[in-house]
N, C-alpha and C positions, 0 to 999 in steps of 0.2 A: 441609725439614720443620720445622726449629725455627721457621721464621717464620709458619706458621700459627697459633698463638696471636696473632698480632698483628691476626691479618685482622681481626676483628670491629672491634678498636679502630678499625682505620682507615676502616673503613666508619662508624660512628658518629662520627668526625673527618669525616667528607666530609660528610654530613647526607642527608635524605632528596632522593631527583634526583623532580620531579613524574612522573607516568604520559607518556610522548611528548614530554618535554621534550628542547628543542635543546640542546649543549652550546653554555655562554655564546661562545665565539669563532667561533660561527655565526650568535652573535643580540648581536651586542654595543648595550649598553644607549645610545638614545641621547643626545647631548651635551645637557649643560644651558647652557637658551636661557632668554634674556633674556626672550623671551615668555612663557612660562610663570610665568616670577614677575612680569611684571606682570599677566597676567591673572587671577592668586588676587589681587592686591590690587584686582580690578572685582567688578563683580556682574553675576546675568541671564545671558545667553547666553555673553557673554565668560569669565565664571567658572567657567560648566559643561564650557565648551571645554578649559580648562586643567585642569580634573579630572578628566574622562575620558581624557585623551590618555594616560595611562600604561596603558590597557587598549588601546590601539588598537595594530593589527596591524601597521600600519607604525612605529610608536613603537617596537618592542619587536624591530624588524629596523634599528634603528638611524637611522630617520631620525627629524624633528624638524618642528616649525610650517613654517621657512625654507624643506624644502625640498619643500613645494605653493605657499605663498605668499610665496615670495623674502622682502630681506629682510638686514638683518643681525642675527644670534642676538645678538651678542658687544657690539654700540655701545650696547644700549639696556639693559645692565644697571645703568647710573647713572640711568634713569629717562628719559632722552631718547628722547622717541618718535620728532621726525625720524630720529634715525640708525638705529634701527630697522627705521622705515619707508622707506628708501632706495631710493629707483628706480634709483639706478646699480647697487646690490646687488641687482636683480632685484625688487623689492617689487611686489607685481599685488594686492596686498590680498582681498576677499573675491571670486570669478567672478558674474557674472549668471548665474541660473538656465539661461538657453540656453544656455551656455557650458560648464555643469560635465562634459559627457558628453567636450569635446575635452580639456576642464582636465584630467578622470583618464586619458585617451588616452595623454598624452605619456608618462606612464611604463609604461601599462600595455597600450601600441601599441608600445613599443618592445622588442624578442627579444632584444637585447643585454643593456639593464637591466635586463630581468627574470628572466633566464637568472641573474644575481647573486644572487637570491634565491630562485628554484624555476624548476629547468630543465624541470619540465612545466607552469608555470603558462599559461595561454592569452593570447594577446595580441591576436585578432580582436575583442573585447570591442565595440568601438569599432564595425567593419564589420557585426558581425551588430547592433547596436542600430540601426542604419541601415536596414534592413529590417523591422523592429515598426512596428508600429502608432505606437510612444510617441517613435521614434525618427526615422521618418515626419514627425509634425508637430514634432518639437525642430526641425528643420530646415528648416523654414520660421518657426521664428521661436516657436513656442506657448510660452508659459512656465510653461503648467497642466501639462504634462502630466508623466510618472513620466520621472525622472533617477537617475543612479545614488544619487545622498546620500538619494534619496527611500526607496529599498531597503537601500541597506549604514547609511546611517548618516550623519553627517558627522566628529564626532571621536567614538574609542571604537570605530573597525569594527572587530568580529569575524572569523574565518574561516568559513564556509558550517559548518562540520562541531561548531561551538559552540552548543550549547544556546539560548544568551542571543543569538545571532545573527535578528537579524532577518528573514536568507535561511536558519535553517537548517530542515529539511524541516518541521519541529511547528508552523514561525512565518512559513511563506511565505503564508498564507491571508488571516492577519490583516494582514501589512505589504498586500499585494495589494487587502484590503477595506477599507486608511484611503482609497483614492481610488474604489474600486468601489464601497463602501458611501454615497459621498456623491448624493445623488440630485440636485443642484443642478450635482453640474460634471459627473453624468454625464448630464443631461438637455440638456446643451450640447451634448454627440457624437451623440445619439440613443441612448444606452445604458443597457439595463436596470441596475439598481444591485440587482438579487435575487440574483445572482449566492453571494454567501457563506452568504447565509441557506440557499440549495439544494444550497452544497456540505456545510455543516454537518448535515446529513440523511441525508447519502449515507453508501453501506456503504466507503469509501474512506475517508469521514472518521473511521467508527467504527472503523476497521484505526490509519490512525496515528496518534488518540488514545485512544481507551482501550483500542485493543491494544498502544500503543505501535510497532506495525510503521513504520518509518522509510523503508521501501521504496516503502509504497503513496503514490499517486497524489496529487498536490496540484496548483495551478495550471499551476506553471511545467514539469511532468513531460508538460502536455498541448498546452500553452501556448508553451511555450519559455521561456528564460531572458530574456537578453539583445536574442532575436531574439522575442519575446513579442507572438503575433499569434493569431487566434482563426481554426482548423481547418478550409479549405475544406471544402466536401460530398464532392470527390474523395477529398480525407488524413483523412476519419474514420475510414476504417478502417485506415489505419495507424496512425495514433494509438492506439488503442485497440488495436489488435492489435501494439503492441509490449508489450503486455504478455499480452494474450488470443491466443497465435500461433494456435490452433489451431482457435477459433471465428472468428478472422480469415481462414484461409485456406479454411478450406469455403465460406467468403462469398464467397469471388472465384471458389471452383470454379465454385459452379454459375452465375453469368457464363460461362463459358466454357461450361460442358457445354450449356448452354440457349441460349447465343449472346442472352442480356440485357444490355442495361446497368442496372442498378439502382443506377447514383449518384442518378440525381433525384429518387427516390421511396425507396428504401429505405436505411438507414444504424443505425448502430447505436444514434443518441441516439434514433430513432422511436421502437424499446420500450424502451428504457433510461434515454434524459432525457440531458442531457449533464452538468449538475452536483450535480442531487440524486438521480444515481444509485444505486436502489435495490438489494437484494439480492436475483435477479430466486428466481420462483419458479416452480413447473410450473402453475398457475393462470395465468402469462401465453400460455401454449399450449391453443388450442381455442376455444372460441365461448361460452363463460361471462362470467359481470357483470365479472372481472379477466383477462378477455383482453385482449392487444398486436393480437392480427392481425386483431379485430373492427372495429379503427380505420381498417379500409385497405379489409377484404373485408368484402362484404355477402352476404346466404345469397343460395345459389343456385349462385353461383361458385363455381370451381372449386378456388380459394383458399381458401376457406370449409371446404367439404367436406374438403378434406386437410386443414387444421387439426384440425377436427372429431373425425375419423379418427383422426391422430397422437396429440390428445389422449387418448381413447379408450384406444387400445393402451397407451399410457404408463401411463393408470391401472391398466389390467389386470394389466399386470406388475408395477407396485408392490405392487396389493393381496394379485398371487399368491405374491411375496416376502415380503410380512410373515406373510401365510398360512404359508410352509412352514416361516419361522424361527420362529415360533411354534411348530411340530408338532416338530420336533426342537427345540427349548428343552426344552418340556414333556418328552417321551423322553427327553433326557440327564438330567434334575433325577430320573426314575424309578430311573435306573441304565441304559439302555439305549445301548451305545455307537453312538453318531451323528457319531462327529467327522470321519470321511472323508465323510459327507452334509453337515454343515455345510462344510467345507472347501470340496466344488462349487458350492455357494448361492452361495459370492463370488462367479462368475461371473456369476451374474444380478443383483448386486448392482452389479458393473462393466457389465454391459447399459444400467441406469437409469440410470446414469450419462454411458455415451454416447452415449446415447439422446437425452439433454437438450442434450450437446453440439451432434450430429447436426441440433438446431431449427435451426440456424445454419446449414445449407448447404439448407433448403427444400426438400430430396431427401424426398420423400413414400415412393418405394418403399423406399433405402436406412434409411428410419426405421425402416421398418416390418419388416424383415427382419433387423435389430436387435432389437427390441422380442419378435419372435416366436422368436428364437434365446435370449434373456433367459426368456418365457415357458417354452420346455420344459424349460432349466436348473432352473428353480421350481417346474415341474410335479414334476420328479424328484426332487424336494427333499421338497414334500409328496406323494408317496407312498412316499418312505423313511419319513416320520414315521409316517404311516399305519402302512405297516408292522411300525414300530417300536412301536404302539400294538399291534397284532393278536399281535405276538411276546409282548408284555408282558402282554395278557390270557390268551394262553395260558400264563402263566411264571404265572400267580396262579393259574387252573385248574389247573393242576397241584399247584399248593402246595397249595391247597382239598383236592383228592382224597384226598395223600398226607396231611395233616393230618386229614383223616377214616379213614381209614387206620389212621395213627398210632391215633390215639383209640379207635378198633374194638378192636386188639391191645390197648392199654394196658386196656380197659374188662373184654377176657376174663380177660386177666391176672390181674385182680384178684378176678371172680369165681370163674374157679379155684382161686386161693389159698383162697377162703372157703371152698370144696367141700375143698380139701384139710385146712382145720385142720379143719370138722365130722368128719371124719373120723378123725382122731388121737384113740387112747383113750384111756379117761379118767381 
């Protein structure tokens, strides 16, 4: 107990530790190399390389220039470039673009060496880029196409979960649209380059930046990472329904209930879009100027007509909803207790709701028997209000009376009094 007075001091002796920082003999600083001090005496690329490396995520787990591009650290601090640049010391100098996807492989392909520095870091990196699209034509040779340095960086990489990272969720859209947005090398592949302009639109894009939600959806969440390839017509809805599970799975019920296949014709980018995903609204349901299912079904059909329908109902319920919240709002603001009536209201307030869900499994009867279960909840609702209106007018009729009443007595009162003093002698 006498040594607690010390504690502060020694905590102000130690100094502030950063938020999630390693203790230093897990991240020991790496050695000073000869390349670094000649490269702050270059300019242009070479200079920048050597400026940033103290930000770089490898630099700061203890490795150095030598050991991506061999090399002796220690010969070339007298200024002698040969010894530096030594091929018996490993020296490979800068990788050819085709090259760089194997060049990060070796250490980051290997479960051993990288077990040293985070035993759950992934080391497939390599295998699943082999399957993209990007990774695809690296391997026949293209030198246009996206490599890793093209996403992490070259010197200065970040970790995925850093702000200023390139890959991290706020800044995957933009590293993704310096080669999507180019219309000249995407018009080489056949590929649209609208791509960002239609994700920057999307209610996805309004979630993770100006909600800041870090969660929602950006390319490579649809995309893939590594393995970064654009969503057969069969995996749309898996895609989309790892995150939407439950409008994902009535999608595939009624497949099954109806014995359809609906991959070639129906999918969720149809009324959705697939990158300037809108925030869909009850307007896209029914046979109106901003209907989805008008694009498919023409009147007459059978399609049509449930639309139609579905719409219909859905309106009725909302409008019979706002209807009865409205009649008990007004009743509770009188004084008239409503709040076990509002209470039940929620339920047809959860009705609209999975009502809207419910679009998504094309079940015309199950909508409907929904919609009409929601409907009587609301009905009940506004005729508590009602009630609660009729209770209220008789609570004022009554006061009316009794205030007439009152007044009656008080008005004889007073004329009796005057009978009474006329009378007192004189």
């Amino acid at each position: 107990m006498r040594l607690w007075p010390l504690v502060p001091v020694l905590i102000a002796l130690a100094g502030p530790v950063a938020p999630g920082a390693e203790p230093t003999s897990k991240r020991p600083a790496a050695p000073q190399s000869s390349c670094i001090d000649c490269h702050l005496q270059l300019d242009g690329e070479a200079l920048e390389a050597a400026k940033r490396i103290g930000e770089d995520i490898h630099f700061q787990h203890g490795l150095s220039c030598h050991d991506c591009h061999g090399g002796n650290p220690i010969a070339g601090a007298d200024g002698d470039i040969a010894a530096a640049h030594d091929e018996k010391k490993g020296w490979t100098g800068k990788p050819k673009r085709v090259e760089i996807p194997v060049f990060c492989a070796r250490c980051h392909a290997d479960a051993a060496f990288m077990k040293g520095f985070n035993p759950q870091m992934r080391v497939d990196q390599l295998s699943e880029y082999r399957t993209s699209v990007h990774g695809k034509q690296n391997a026949v040779g293209d030198p246009r196409v996206a490599v890793c340095v093209d996403c992490h960086g070259v010197h200065g990489i970040r970790t995925a979960k850093d702000p200023r990272s390139p890959v991290h969720p706020t800044r995957v859209a933009e590293t993704c649209g310096r080669c999507h947005n180019n219309v000249d090398l995407m018009r080489g592949y056949g590929i649209p380059s609208n791509q960002y302009a239609g994700y920057k639109t999307s209610v996805h894009a309004q979630a993770l930046y100006d909600k800041g939600d870090t969660s929602a959806p950006t390319c490579n969440d649809c995309h893939g990472s590594h393995g970064a390839a654009p969503p057969g017509m069969q995996s749309v809805v898996q895609v989309c329904g790892s995150c939407h599970g439950r409008e994902a799975t009535l999608f595939r019920e009624i497949e099954k209930k109806k014995g359809l296949d609906l991959t070639p014709c129906i999918q969720c980018m149809v009324c959705h879009d697939n990158h300037a995903v809108q925030a869909p609204t009850d307007e896209m349901l029914g046979v109106g100027p901003k209907s989805t299912c008008t694009s498919c079904h023409g009147p007459g059909s059978t399609a049509y007509r449930a639309a139609e329908e579905m719409a219909s109902a859905l309106d009725r319920l909302k409008g019979r909803v706002v209807e009865a919240t409205g009649l008990l709002s007004r009743a509770e603001r009188a004084g008239i207790e409503v709040s076990a009536d509002q209470f039940a209201l929620r339920n047809a307030r959860d009705q609209v709701v999975e009502a809207r869900v419910l679009a998504h499994s094309f079940d015309r009867e199950r909508f409907l028997a929904v919609t009409a279960e929601g409907l009587a909840v609301s009905e009940e609702g506004a005729s508590a209000g009602r009630r609660a209106f009729r209770e209220l007018g008789q609570r004022r009729l009554g006061l009316a009376v009794s205030l007439v009443v009152i007044f009656a007595v008080i008005v004889g009162l007073v004329l009796k009094v005057r009978r009474l003093e006329g009378r007192a002698p004189e």
